[in-house]
C-alpha positions as a printed NumPy array, in Angstrom:
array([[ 81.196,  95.242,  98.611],
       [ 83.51 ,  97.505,  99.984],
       [ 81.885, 101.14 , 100.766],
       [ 82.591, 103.933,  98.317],
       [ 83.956, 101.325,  95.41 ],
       [ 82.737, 101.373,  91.898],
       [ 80.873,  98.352,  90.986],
       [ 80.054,  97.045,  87.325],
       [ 78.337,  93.929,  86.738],
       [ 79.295,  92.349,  90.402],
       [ 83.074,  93.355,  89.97 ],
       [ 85.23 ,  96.395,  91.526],
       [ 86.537,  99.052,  89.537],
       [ 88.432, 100.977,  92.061],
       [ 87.932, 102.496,  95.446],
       [ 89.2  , 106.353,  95.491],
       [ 91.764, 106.906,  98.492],
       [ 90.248, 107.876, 101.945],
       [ 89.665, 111.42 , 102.519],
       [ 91.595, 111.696, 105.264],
       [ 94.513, 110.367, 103.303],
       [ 94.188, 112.178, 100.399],
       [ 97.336, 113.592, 100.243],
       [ 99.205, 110.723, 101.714],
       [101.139, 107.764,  99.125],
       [101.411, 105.397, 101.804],
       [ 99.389, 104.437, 104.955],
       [100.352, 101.862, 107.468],
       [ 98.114,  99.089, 109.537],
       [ 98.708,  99.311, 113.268],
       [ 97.732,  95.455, 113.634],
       [ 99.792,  93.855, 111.31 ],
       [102.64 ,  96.41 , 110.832],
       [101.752,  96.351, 106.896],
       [102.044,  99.42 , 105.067],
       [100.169, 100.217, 101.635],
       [100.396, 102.291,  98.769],
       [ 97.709, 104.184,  98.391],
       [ 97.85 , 105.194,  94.759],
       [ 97.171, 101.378,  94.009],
       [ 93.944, 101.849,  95.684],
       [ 91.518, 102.055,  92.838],
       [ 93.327,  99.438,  90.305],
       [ 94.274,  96.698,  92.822],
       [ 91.477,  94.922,  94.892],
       [ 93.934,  93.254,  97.991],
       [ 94.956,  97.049,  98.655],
       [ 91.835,  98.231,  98.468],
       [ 90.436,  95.564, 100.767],
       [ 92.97 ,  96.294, 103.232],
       [ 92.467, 100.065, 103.301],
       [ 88.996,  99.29 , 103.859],
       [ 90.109,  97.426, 106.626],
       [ 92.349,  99.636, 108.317],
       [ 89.764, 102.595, 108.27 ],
       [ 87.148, 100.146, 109.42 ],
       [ 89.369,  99.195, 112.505],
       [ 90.782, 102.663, 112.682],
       [ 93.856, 101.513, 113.192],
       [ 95.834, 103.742, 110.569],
       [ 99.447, 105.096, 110.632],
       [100.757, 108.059, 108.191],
       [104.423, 108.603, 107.648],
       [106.567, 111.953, 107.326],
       [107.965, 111.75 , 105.266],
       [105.615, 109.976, 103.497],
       [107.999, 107.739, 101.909],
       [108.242, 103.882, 101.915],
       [111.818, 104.4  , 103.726],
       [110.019, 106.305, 106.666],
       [107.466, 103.335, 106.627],
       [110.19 , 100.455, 107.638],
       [112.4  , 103.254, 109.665],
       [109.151, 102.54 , 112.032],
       [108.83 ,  98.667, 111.53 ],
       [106.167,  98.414, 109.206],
       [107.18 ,  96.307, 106.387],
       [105.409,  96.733, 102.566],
       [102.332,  94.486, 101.722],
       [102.643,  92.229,  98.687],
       [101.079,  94.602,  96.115],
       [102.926,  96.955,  97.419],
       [106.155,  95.344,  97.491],
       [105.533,  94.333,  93.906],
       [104.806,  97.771,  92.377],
       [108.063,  98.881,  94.144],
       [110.156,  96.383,  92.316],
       [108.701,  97.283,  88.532]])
């Protein structure tokens, strides 16, 4: 299970954002040039799997701004969940 999630009955509920990222939307992986929104961290379980993987590697990136604009300005391009809550 992924440390600090919610579980119910074997399944996650959500994973709150990092601490040191409270105040951040977006946060970027240093390994795979992937950047993630961080407000789908506690409602979709591939972000919150990878934001448990970036703080487990420590391999994080913020943005300023702190917009998904900044985040490919520097090469990182959007995961999947976060690619698809940008197009609703």
């Amino acid at each position: 299970m992924i440390p600090g999630a919610v579980a119910c009955a074997g399944t996650l509920l959500g994973m709150p954002k990092p601490t040191r990222f409270e105040e951040h939307k977006y946060l970027g992986d240093k390994r795979t040039q992937r950047v993630y929104d961080l407000d789908l961290v506690d409602s979709d379980d591939r972000v919150a799997a990878a934001v448990d993987a970036i703080m487990a590697a420590e391999s994080f990136a913020a943005f300023a701004p702190d917009t998904l604009a900044e985040a490919r300005n520097r090469g990182y391009r959007p995961g999947r969940a976060t690619r698809e809550a940008a197009a609703e």
